[in-house]
C-alpha positions, -999 to +999 in steps of 0.1 A: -617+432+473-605+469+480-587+479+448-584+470+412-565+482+383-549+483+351-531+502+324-540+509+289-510+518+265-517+537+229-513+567+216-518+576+255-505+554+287-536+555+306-540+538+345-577+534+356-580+527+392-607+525+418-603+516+460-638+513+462-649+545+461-658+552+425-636+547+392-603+572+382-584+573+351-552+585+349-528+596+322-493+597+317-473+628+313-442+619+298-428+657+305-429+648+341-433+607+340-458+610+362-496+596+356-520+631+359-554+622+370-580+628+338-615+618+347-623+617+384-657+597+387-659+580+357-694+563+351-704+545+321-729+563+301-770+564+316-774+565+280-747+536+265-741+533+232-753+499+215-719+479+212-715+442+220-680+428+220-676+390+222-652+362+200-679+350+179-659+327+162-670+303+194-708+311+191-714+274+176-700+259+213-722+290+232-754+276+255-785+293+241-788+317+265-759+335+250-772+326+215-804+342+222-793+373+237-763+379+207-796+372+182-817+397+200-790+427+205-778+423+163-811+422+150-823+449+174-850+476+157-845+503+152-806+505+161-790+468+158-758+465+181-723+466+170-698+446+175-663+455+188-641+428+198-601+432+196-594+401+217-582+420+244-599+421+277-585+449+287-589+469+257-625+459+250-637+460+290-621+498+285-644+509+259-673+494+275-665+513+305-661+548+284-689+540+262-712+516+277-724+482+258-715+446+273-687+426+272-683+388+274-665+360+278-688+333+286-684+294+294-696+271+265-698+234+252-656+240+253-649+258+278-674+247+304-663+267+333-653+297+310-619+311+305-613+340+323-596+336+359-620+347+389-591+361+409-570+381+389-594+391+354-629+386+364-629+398+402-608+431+390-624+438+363-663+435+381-653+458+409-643+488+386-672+481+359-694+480+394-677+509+407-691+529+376-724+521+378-721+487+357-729+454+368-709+422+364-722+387+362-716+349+352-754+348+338-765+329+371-746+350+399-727+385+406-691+374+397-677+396+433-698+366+455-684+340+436-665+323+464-631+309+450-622+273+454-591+276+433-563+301+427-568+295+393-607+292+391-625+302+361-650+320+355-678+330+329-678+371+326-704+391+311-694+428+321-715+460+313-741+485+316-773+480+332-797+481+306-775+449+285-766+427+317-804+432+322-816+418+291-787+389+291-800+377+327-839+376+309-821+352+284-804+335+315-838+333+338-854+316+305-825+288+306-820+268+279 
C-alpha cells in the first residue's frame, strides 16, 4: 500500500491523507474550493484519552477475548473508558486518530470472519492509524500482512493507540 484516504463532511469538509510518509489533514476552503492543509504530521496523542467505540449491541455473539478486554477498559480504576460509537467507521476511526482510544469491529459467533472488507476499509484505514503512531490489528495478526485471498475478504479490525491494541492483544495471547 502507498496511499490511503478519506473525507470527513460536517460543519467542516475535511480530507486526511497519508503516502506513507506520516498522516495530513486537510480542510476545505469554500472561498477558494480548494482543501488547505490544517495539521501536517498528525499523531495520535502519547497520552490518548480513554475512549472505546464498538457496536455493543453484538457483545452477546463476541469471542471472550473481546468480552474481556471491553470488561477490563469500562470498569477501569480510576478512569473507566467511554464509549463513542456513531456507526460510522469513518467518523469513529477519525476521532480515534485525533484523540486516541481504540476502535473495533471484530469477527464474532455471526460474523466469523468479521465485517469489514481487508482491501478497501481495513487496509486503508491501518496504514493511516499506522502512519500516526497507532497500530492496527485483527487480535492475532497486523491487518497490513494480511495477504488477501479475495477482493472482497473480510476482516476483523481493531484500530488504535498503542497503549489499548496492547492490552486487547494480552486478552488475545490469553485466548479463549
Amino acid at each position: 500500500m502507498v496511499a490511503a484516504g478519506y473525507c470527513m463532511y460536517g460543519s467542516a469538509t475535511q480530507m486526511v491523507l497519508s503516502f506513507g510518509n506520516g498522516v495530513h489533514l486537510f480542510t476545505l476552503d469554500p472561498s477558494v474550493g480548494e482543501f488547505i492543509i490544517t495539521t501536517e504530521n498528525v499523531k495520535i496523542p502519547e497520552k490518548p484519552k480513554t475512549i472505546y467505540s464498538v457496536n455493543e449491541g453484538n457483545s452477546v455473539y463476541w469471542h471472550e477475548p473481546v468480552k474481556r478486554f471491553v470488561e477490563k477498559i469500562k470498569n477501569m480504576e480510576p478512569n473507566p473508558y467511554s464509549a463513542r460509537y456513531i456507526g460510522s467507521m469513518v467518523a469513529d476511526v477519525h476521532r480515534t486518530l485525533l484523540y486516541g482510544g481504540i476502535f473495533m469491529y471484530p469477527n464474532d459467533k455471526k460474523s466469523k470472519k468479521g465485517k469489514l472488507r481487508l482491501l478497501y476499509e481495513g487496509n486503508p484505514m491501518a496504514f493511516i492509524i499506522e502512519q500516526a503512531g497507532g497500530k492496527a490489528t485483527t487480535g492475532t495478526q497486523r491487518i497490513l500482512d494480511v495477504v488477501p485471498t479475495d477482493i472482497h475478504e473480510r476482516v476483523p479490525t481493531f484500530l488504535g493507540c498503542t497503549r489499548d491494541i496492547d492490552m486487547l492483544l494480552e486478552e488475545f495471547e490469553k485466548g479463549c
